[in-house]
Backbone as ProteinMPNN parsed JSONL, in Angstrom:
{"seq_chain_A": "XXXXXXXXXXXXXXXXXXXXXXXXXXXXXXXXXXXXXXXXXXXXXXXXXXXXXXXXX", "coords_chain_A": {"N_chain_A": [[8.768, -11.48, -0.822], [6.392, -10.606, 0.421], [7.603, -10.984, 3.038], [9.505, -9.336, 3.499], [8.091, -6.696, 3.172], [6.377, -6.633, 5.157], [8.437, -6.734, 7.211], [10.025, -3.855, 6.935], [7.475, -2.425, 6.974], [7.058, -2.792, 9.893], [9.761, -1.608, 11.14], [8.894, 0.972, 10.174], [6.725, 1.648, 11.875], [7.598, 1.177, 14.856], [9.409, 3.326, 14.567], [7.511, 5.657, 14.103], [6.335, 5.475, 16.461], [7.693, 4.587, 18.631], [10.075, 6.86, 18.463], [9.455, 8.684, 17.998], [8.955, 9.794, 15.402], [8.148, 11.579, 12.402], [4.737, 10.412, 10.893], [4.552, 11.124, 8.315], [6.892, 11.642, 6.863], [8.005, 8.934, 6.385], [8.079, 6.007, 4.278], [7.454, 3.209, 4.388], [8.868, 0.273, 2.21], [9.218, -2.604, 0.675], [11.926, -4.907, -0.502], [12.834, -7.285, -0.883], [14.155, -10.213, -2.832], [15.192, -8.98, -4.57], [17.235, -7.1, -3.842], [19.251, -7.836, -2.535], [22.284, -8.795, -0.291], [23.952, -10.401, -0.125], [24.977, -13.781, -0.767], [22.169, -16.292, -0.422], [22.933, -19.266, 1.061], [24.208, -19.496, 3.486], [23.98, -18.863, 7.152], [25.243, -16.867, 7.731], [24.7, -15.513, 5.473], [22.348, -15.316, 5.184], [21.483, -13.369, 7.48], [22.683, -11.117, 6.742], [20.904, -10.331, 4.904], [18.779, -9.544, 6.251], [17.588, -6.669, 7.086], [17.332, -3.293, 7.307], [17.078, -0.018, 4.867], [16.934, 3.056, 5.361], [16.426, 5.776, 3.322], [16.456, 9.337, 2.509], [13.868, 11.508, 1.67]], "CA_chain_A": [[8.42, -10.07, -0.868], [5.645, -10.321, 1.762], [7.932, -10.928, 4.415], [10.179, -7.805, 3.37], [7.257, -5.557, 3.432], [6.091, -6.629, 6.832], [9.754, -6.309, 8.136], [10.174, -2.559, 6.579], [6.507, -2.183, 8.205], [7.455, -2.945, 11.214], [10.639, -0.836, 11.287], [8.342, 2.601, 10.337], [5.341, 1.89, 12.844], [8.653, 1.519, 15.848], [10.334, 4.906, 14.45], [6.66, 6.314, 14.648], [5.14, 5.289, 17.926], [8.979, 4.525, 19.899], [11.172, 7.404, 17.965], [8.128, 10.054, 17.668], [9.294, 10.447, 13.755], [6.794, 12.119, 11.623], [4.449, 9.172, 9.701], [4.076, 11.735, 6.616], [7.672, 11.707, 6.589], [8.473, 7.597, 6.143], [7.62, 5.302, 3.657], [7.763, 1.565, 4.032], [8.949, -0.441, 1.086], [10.17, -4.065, 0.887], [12.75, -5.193, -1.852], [12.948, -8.52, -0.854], [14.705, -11.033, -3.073], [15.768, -8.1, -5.924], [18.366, -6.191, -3.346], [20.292, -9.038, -1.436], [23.391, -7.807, -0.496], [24.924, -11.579, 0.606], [24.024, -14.679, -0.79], [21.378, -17.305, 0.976], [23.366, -19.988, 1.503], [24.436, -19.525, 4.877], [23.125, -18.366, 7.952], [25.259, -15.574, 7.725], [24.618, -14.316, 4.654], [20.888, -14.933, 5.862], [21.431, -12.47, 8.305], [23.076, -9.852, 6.048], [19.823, -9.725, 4.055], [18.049, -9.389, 6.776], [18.468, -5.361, 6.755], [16.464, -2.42, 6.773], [17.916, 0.375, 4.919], [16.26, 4.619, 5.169], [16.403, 6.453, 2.05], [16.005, 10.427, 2.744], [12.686, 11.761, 0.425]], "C_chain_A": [[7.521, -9.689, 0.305], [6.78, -10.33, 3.061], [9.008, -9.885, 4.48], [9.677, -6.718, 3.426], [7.096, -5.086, 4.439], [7.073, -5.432, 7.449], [9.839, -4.434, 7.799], [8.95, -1.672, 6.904], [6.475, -1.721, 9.712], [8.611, -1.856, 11.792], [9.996, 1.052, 11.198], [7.495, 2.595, 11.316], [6.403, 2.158, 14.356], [9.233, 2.819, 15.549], [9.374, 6.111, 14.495], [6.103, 6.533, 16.202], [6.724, 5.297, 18.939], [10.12, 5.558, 19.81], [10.557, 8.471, 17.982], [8.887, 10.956, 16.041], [7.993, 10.929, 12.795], [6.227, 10.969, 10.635], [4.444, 10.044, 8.296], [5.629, 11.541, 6.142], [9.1, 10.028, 6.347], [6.753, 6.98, 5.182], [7.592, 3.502, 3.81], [7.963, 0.485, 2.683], [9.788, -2.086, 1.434], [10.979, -4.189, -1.009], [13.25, -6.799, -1.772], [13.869, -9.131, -1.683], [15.602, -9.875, -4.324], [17.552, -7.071, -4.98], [19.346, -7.286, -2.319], [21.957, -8.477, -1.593], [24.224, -9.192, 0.152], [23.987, -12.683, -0.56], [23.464, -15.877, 0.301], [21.931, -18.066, 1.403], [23.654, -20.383, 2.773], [23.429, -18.372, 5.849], [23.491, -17.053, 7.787], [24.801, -14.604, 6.516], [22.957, -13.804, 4.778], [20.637, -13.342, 6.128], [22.004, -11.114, 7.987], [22.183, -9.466, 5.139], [18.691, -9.555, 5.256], [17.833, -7.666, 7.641], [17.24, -4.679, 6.827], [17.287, -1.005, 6.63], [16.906, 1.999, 5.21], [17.042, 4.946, 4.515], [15.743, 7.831, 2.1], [14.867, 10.847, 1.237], [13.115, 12.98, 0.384]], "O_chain_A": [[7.74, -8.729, 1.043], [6.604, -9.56, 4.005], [9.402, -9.575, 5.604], [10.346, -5.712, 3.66], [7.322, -3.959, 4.879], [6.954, -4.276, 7.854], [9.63, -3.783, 8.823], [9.091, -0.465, 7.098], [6.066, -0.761, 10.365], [8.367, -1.282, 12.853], [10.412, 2.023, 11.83], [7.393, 3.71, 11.827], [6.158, 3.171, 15.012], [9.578, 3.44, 16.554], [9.768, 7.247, 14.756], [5.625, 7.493, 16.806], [6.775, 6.031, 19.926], [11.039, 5.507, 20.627], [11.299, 9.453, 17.979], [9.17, 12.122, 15.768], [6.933, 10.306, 12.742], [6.935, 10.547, 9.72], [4.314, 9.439, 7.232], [5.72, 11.258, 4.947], [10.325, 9.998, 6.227], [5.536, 7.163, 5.204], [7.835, 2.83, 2.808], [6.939, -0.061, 2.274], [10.66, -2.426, 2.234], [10.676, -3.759, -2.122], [13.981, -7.331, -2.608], [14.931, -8.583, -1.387], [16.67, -10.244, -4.811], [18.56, -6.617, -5.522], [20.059, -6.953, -1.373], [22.581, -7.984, -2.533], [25.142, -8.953, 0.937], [22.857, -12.529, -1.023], [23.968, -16.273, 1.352], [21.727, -18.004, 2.615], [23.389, -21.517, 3.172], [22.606, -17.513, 5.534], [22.677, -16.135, 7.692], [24.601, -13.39, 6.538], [22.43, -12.703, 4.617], [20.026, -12.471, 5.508], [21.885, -10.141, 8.73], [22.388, -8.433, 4.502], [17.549, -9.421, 4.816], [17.969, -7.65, 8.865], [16.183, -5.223, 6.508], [17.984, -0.587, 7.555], [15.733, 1.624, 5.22], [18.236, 4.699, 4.689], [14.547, 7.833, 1.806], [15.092, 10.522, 0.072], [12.616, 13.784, -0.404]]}, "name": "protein", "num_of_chains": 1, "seq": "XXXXXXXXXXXXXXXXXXXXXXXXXXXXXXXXXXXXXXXXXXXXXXXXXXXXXXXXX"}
């Protein structure tokens, strides 16, 4: 979960400071191990949870 937060962190502070998106208007959430949209097993499916999705408020 921590390292899904970060990542979904990371993705609003770049769409603030490199995209000039409004901060009142993003949220950061992680969903970590509850939304996997592959399973772990492989690298790839790794890399298909490795995702960030925006959700209009």
């Amino acid at each position: 979960m921590d390292l899904s937060s970060r990542r979904a962190q990371s993705v609003a502070t770049a769409l603030t400071q490199d995209y000039a998106f409004a901060a009142g208007r993003l949220t950061a959430s992680g969903a970590g191990p509850t939304m996997r949209g592959a399973p772990n097993d492989t690298e790839e499916g790794r890399a298909k949870n490795r995702r960030v999705e925006l959700v209009a408020k």
